[in-house]
N, C-alpha and C positions, 0 to 999 in steps of 0.2 A: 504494500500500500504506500505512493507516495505520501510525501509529507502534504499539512495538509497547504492549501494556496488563500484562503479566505480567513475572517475574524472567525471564532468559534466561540458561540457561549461555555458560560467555567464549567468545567467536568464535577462532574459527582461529588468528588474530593473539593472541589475547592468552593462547592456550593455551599457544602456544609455550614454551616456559621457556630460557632460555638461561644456566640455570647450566651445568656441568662437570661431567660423570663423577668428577671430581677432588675430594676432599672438601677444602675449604679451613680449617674448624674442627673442634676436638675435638667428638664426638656422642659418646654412649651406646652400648651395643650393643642396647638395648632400642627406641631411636630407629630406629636403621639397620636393623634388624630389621621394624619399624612400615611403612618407606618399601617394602619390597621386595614386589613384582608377579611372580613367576615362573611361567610358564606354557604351555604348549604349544594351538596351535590343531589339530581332527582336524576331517575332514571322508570324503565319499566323494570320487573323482577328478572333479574339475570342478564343485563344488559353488560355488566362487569361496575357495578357504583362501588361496590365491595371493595371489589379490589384497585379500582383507580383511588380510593382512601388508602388503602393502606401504599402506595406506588408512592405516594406524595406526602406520606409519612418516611417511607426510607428515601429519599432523595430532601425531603426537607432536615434528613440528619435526625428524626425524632424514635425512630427504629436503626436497628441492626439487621433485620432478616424483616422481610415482608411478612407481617402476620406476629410480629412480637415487637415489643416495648423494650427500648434500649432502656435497663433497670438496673439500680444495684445486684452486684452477685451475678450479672449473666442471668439472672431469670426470665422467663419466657410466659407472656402475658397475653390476653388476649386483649387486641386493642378496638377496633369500633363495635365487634360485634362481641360484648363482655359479656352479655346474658347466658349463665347456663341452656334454656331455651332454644337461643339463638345457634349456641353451637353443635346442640342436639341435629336442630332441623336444618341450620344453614341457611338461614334469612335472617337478614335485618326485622328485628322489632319494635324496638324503641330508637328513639335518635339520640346521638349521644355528642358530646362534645369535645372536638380533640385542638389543644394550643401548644403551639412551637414557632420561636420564632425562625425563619428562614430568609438571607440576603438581605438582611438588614428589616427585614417588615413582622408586622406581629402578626400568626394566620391564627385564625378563629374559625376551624374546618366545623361546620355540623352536617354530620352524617347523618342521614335521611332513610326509613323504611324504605322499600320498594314495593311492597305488596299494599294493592286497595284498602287491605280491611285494615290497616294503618295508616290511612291518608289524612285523621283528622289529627296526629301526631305529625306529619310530614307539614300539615298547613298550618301547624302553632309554630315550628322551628323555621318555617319559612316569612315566618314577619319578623325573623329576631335576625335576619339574614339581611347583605347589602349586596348581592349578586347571588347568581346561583350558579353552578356546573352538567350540563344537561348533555348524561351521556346516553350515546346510542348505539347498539350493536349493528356493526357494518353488513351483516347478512340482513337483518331483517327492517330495519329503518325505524321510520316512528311508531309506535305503539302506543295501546289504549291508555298504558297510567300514565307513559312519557309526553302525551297530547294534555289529559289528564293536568297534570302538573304545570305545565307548561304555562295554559291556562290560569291556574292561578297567581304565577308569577309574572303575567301580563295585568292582571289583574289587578298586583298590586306596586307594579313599576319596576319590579328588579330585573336587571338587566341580564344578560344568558349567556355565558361561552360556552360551545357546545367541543366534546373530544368524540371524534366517531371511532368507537372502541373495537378490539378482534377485528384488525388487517392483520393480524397472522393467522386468520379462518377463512376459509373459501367466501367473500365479498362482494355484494353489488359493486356497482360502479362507480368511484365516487360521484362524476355530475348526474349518476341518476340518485342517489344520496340528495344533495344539495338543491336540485328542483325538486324532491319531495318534501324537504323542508321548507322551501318556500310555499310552496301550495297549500300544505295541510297547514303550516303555522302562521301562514302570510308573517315571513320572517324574512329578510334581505340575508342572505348570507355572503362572507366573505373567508374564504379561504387561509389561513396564514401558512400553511403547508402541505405538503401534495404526498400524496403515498406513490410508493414504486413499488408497485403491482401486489398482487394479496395472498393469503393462503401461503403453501408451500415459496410460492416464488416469493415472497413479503421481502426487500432487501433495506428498504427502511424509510427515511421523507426527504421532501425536499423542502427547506425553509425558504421562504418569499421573500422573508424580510433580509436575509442575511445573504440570497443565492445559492447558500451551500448544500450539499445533500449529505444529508446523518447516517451515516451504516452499521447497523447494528449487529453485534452477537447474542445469543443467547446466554446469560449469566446464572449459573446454577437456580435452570428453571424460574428464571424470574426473581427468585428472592432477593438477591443481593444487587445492588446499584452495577452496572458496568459503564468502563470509559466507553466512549463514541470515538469512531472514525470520523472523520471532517474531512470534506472534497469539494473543490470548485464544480461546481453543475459544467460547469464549460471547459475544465479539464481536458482535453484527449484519453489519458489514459482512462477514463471514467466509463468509457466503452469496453476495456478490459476489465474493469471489474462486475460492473454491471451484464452485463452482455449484449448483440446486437438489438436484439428484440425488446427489452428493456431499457435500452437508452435512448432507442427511437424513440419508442411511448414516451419516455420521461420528457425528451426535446418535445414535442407536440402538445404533448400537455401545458408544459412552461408558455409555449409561444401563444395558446388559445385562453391560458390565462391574463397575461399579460395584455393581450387583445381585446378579449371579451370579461374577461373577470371586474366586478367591483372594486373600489379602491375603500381601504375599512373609514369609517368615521366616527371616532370617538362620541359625538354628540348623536350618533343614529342609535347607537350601541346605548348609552345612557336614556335614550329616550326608548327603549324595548324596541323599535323598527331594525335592528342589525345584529346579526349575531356573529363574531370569529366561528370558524370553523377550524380546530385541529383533528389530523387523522395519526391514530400508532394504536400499541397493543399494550394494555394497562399489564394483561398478565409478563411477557418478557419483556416490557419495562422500553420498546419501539415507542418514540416521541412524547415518554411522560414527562424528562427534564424541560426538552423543549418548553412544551406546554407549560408547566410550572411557574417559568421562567418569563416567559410571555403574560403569563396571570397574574402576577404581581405588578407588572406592569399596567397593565389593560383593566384590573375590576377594578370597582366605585370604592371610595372609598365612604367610609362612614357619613349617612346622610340625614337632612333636617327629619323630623318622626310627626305624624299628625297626633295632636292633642287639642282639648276640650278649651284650650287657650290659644289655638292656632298652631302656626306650623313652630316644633322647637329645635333649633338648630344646634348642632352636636358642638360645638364652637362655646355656647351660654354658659356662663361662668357656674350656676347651680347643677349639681350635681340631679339628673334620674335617670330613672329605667324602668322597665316593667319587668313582670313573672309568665314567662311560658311555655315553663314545666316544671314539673314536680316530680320527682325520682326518691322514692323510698327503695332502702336496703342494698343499694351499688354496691357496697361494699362489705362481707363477715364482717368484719372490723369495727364497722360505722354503720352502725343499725338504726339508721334516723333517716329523717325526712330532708330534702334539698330541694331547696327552690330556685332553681336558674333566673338567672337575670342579665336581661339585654342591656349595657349601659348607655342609654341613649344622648348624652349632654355632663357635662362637667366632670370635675374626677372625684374616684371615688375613693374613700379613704375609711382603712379599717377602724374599726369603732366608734364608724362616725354615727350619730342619730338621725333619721330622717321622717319624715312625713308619712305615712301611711292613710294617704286619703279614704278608702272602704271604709275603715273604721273609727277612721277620724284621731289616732293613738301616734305616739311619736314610737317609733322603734330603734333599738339599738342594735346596729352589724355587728357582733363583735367575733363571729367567727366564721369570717368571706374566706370561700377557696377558690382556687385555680381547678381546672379536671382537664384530664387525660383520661376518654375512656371512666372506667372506674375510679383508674385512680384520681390521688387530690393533694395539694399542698396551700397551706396559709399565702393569702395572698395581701400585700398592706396596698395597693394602691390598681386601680383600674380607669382606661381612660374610654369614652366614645368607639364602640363597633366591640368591646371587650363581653365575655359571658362566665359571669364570676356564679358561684356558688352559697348560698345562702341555708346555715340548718334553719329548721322550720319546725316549730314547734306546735304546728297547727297554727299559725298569724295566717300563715300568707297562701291568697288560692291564684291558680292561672287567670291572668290578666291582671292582675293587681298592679299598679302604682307604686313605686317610694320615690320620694323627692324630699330637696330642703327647700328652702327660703318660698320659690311662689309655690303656690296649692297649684296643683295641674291635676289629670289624668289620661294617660293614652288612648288611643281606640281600643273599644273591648273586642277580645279574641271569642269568636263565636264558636258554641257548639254545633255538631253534624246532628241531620236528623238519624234519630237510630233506624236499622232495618230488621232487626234481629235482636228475638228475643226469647227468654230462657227463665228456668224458675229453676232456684239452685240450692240442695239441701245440703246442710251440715250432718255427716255421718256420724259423729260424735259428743254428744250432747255435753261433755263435760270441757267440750274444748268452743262454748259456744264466744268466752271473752275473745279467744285468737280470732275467731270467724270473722267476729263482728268487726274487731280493729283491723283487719287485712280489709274485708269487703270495704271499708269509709277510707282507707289509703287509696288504693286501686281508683274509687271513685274521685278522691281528691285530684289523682295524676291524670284521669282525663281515659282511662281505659274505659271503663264504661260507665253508665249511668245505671242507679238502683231505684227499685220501684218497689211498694209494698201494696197488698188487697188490704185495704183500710177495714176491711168487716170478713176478712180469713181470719179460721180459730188458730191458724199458724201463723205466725209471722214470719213466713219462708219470701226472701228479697226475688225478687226477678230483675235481670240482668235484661239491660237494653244496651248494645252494641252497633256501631258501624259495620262489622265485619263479624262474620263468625269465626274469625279466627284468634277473635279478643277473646272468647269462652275457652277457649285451649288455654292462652296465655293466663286467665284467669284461676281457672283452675289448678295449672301446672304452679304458680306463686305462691299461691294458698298452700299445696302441697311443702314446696320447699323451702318457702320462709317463713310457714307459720303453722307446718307441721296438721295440716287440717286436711283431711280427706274430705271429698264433694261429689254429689250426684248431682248433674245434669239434666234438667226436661225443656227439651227443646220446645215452644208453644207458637201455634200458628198465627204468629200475627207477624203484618209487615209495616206497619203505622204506627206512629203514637204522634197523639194531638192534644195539646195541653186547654182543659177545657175552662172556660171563663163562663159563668152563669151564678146566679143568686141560688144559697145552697136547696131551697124548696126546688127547682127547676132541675137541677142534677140529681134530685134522688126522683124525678118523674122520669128522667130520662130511659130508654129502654136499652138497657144493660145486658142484656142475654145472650148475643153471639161478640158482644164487645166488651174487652175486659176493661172494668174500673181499675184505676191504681192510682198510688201518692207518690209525689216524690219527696227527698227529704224536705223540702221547704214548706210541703202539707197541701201542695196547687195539686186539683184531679188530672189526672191523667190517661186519656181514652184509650187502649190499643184496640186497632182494627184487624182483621184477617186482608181487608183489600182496599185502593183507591176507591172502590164501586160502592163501600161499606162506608167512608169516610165521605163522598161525595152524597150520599142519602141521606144520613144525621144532617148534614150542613143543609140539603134543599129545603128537610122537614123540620128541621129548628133556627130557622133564621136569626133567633135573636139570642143564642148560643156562639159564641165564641171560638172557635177552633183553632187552635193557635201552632203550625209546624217549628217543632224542634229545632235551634239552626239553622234555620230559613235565610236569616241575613248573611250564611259562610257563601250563598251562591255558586253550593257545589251537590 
């Protein structure tokens, strides 16, 4: 391989950064603000979002081997997807938050579900988010949750870079890639690198920005970072390595981009009308640095937040943020409640007091972490795009407010309407303290919503869900963080409508093929078996209120 003839971005090794999360000198908050990277990856289920996390944890230096935690001792950890569960079945379940800094910026990765029946998880870590990364598998193109999502990040202005993932798998083509993305997403796209050819032949990209073509090796299956080759595109000998057939295509490509290609525009890109396009292979690690590299460059950085007092810019000298998760039992260790927080404006400083608008109560931080994954470390200071960790003693629920000085609050994070639903008994009657205090967690963090029959001689909860696959997740928690065995009855209803009427009028109403129920706030609650069922109550009780769950999430 000649040497190479063009500038090359820094290898692996020198990407690395080995400052400290820890700020050592006084900065700005205009600076710290500059550095911050916040962003969630969406994909459809198996697209590779998994593993383009963890790529971007060993090339940002935050791992040693793809799929483990650089730790004290050489120990080997599991990083975004930490949940026993998760490892069992091999899906993301919960989203989780991973920080390191890389190149000098601070990233704020949040890793994202990809399965539907966690999408109204995926839509809470997606407001705490200043871009997002929208990967797509290069055989099959856009799919249903990848549209899905898409959608609600146009929704709510966050901008996309998109990685077309598996070019070392048999591949469409890229521009039939790229006209399908503009069609179904009505999204401009622009290229910053071209693949050289896919599948068996994959030889690796061509950067646009720089001219050069990246050649890659395979590095022990992917896990470990490898250096790149570097080659002028215009080279001669680039013929001999590539070979005839593949360097034709490569010259043709270049020439029909350069012709007909888009030119990228930062302000299309910020305004959701453009999205980059990178192509490589997350699993053997083909254009992740690229990309990386490029991304620190190109996302948003921390932006103004709508609030109940107009727009607040991350700049204002008062410190808030909101709550938009809630994670009980991450860790053996630390068997308590965590409430994440976006910091949206001023910095935040440990044991400082702040505002608690819901309930009108000043609270004190006095023990803010950092997270990795599970793990956590005391954190004394966080600035704009930051997502620090907060115990929770039961204060604080999703969407909540804390601020100093002016009284504000954010827009509230809406709930999904349920479609599924379950009535779930404790098999152990002497174990009913655990039952109850797991089922009011679970409810807390946004897994599902519980319901009770106000006039059942049992008071057995039924579980309303987005997804059936929150009653797995339910059940299996219960089992192994709180030692409670659970039966299951699945009940036929796909509705629930929260019902408004003067209490003589609800006990007239005909109750018989539609279950009554309470939620904890004591509002009735109607489940139907159909739209057909839901649409009859509302013809024949007009002056009855039927009210859809989550109506305002617009999804």
């Amino acid at each position: 391989m000649p040497a190479a003839r063009c500038g090359r971005r820094p290898s692996c090794s020198e990407a690395v950064v080995t400052e400290t999360l820890t700020l050592t000198q006084p900065t700005t908050l205009e600076t710290e603000i500059a550095r911050r990277r916040t962003f969630a990856i969406i994909s459809h289920p198996d697209a590779g979002k998994t593993t383009l996390t963890e790529k971007l944890l060993l090339y940002g230096g935050a791992v040693n081997l793809a799929g483990s935690v650089r730790a004290r001792k050489n120990q080997r950890h599991a990083t975004s997807d930490w949940m026993k569960m998760e490892q069992e079945r091999g899906i993301s379940i919960t989203s989780t938050v991973l920080q390191f800094p890389y190149n000098g910026y601070h990233i704020n990765l949040l890793d994202t579900p990809g399965h539907q029946d966690f999408s109204e998880d995926t839509y809470r870590t997606l407001m705490a988010a200043d871009s997002a990364v929208m990967v797509i598998d290069a055989a099959k193109g856009i799919e249903v949750q990848t549209e899905k999502l898409f959608q609600v990040c146009r929704r709510r202005g966050i901008p996309i870079l998109t990685f077309v993932n598996k070019m070392d798998r048999p591949a469409r083509d890229p521009f039939d890639l790229l006209d399908e993305i503009e069609k179904v997403l009505h999204l401009q796209t622009v290229p910053m690198n071209w693949p050289i050819g896919n599948g068996d032949s994959f030889r690796g990209v061509y950067d646009r920005t720089t001219r050069c073509v990246h050649l890659f090796e395979r590095g022990d299956s992917g896990r470990r970072a490898v250096e790149l080759q570097v080659q002028d595109a215009s080279d001669p000998q680039l013929l001999e390595v590539l070979g005839e057939r593949a360097f034709n295509q490569l010259q043709e490509d270049i020439e029909l981009l350069d012709v007909a290609g888009a030119e990228f525009d930062a302000e299309a890109m910020a305004g959701g009308a453009l999205t980059p396009v990178f192509f490589g292979s997350a699993l053997t690690n083909f254009g992740v640095q690229l990309f990386f590299d490029a991304f620190v460059d190109l996302a948003s950085t921390p932006s103004a937040r709508h609030a109940d007092v107009g727009l607040v810019p991350p700049t204002h000298d008062s410190f808030s943020g909101f709550i938009f998760k809630i994670q009980s039992n991450m860790n053996p260790q630390h068997r308590d409640s965590v409430a994440f927080v976006r910091v949206c404006s001023g910095r935040f400083e440990r044991d400082m007091t702040v505002e608690h608008p819901r309930t009108g109560k000043p609270v004190r931080l006095a023990r803010p972490h950092r997270f990795f994954a599970q793990g956590r470390e005391t954190v004394d200071e966080a600035y704009p795009g930051d997502v620090i960790g907060l115990v929770n003693p039961g204060v604080f629920a999703i969407g909540d407010t804390i601020c100093t000085d002016q009284l504000l609050q954010f827009e509230p994070i809406p709930r999904f309407a349920p479609e599924h639903f379950a009535r779930l008994t404790n098999q152990d009657t002497n174990r009913y303290k655990q039952f109850n205090k797991g089922l009011a967690q679970l409810e807390a963090e946004g897994a599902i919503q519980v319901l009770y029959e106000p006039e059942a001689l049992r008071r057995e909860p039924i579980l309303a869900a987005v997804g059936r696959l929150q009653f797995d997740v339910v059940q299996f928690r219960l089992k192994t963080e709180y030692d409670v065995e659970t039966l299951l009855e699945v009940l036929p209803y796909s509705t629930a409508r929260i019902v408004e009427a003067d209490a003589e009028t609800i006990e007239r109403l005909p109750w018989g093929a539609t279950l009554r129920t309470a939620d904890r706030d004591g509002r009735t609650v109607a489940l139907f078996a159909s739209e057909w069922s839901t649409n009859y109550w509302r013809d024949r009780f007009p002056t009855v209120k039927l009210i859809e769950i989550g109506a305002e999430a617009g999804l």
